[in-house]
N, C-alpha and C positions, 0 to 999 in steps of 0.2 A: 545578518543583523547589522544595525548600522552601531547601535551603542558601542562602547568601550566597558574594557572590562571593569573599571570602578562602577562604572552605569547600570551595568548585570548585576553587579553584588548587590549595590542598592536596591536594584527592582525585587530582585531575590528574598533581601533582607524586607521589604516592606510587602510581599506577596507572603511572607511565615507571620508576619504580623496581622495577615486579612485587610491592608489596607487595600482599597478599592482602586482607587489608582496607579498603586503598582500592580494590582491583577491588572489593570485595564492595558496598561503597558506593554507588561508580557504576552500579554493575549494578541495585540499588534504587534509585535517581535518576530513572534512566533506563527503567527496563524495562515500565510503562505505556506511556509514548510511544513508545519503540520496536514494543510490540504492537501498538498500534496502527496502525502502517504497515505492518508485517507483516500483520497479519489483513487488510488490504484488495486484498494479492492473492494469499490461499491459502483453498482451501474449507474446512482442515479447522484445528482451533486448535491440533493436535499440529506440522504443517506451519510455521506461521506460527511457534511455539514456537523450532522447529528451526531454521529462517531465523533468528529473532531474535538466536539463542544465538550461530548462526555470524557474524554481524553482531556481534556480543558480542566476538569470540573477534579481530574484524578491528580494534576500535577499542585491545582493548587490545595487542592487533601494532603500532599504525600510532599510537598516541597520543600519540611525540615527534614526531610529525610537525602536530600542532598547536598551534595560536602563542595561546595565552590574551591574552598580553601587546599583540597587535594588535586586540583588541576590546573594546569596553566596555562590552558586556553578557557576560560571558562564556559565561554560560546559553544565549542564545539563541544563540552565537555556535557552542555545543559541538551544540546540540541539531539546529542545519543542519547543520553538520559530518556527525555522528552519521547522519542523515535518508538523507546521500547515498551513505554506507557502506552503510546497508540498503537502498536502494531497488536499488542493483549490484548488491547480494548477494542481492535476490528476481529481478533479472532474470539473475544466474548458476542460481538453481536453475530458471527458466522453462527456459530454455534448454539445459538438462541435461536436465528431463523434458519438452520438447515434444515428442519423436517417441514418446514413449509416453501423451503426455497425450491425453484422451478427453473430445471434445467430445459438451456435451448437446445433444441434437438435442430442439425442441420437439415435442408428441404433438398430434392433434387434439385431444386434452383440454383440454390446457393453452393452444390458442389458440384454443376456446371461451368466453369473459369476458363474464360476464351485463352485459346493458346497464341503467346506474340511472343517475339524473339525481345523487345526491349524489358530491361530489367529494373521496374521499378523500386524497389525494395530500398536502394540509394536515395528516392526521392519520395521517401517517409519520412516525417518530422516525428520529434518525440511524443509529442501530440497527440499523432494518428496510430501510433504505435501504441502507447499507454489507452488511447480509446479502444483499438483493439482488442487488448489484454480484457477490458472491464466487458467487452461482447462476451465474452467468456463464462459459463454457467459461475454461480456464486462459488458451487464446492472447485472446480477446476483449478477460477481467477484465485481462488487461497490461495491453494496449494501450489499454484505454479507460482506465485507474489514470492511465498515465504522459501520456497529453493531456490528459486530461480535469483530473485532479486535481494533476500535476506538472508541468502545463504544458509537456511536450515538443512539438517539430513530429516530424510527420510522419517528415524527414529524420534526423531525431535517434533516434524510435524504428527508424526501419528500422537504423540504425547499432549502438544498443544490441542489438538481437535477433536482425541478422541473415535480415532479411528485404527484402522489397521495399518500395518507398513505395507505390505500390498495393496491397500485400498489408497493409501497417497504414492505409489509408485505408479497405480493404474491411473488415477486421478492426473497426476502429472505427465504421463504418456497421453491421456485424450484431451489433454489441456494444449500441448504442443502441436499434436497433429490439427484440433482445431483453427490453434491461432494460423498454423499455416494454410490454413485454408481459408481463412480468414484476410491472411495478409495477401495471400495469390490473388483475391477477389479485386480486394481494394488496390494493385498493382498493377492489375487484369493485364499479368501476364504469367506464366510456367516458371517458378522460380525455387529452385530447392533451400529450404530455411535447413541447415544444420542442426541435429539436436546438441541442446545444449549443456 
């Protein structure tokens, strides 16, 4: 964020008020970073958009509900805040299309991966790597998002989704071997990914 923290409080203070220009504010503040965790579990950026907005639509519902005055960063303080509204709000829309979501099945094509001694895997950007993850079937790209990257247990995702603790332990073991067959592809070369 580029504000200061008197600047936060203000937008804060004028987003509990529904004034339209401190939404309008916040809404550019924040709407990078927000995309950003959105696009890490939607395939498409129309999706992630859409999550985002409604994530948008929750902070400024719910935004007397957070206390500026108990932290002293306030940025980083708004910015978790923020993080946990969206990550509920991509696992409410998972959860709304998983009995229609349509998992990729791999082809012999794609787990055909020419075998080279260079080791690509160094010359992935963060980019190509978060695109990867999002190749990933809808249920998979969750569950590996939310261990992997939000450090939930097992216990916690089956809690949020609604599933079993074996069904997010399996889910997270064919989300891993995927992506590495995934990342092998786009490296095309023989590269062991570590589980993680």
């Amino acid at each position: 964020m580029i504000a200061g923290s008197n600047q936060i409080s203000a937008i804060i203070m004028g987003c509990r008020e529904n004034n339209r220009g401190s939404q309008k504010e916040l809404y550019q503040l924040l709407r990078d970073y927000a995309m950003k965790i959105c696009y890490r579990y939607q395939n498409h950026a129309e999706e992630a958009e859409e999550i985002m907005n409604e994530g948008f639509v929750k902070l400024f519902k719910n935004i007397g509900q957070f206390d500026e005055g108990r932290h002293a960063n306030i940025e980083v303080a708004l910015k978790g805040w923020f993080k946990r509204i969206l990550i509920n709000t991509c696992i409410d829309h998972y959860r709304k299309n998983a009995s229609t979501a349509t998992h990729k099945i791999l082809t012999k094509e794609s787990e055909n991966i020419p075998s080279h001694a260079e080791n690509g895997l160094d010359k992935l950007s963060y980019k190509e790597i978060i695109e990867s993850i999002r190749l990933l079937s809808p249920a998979y790209r969750t569950v590996f998002n939310l261990f992997v990257i939000e450090g939930l247990s097992h216990e916690e995702i089956a809690a949020e989704l609604g599933i079993s603790v074996g069904a997010s332990k399996s889910n997270l073991s064919k989300a891993r071997e995927n992506l590495r067959k995934i990342l092998l592809k786009k490296t095309d070369s023989k590269i062991y990914v570590q589980p993680l």
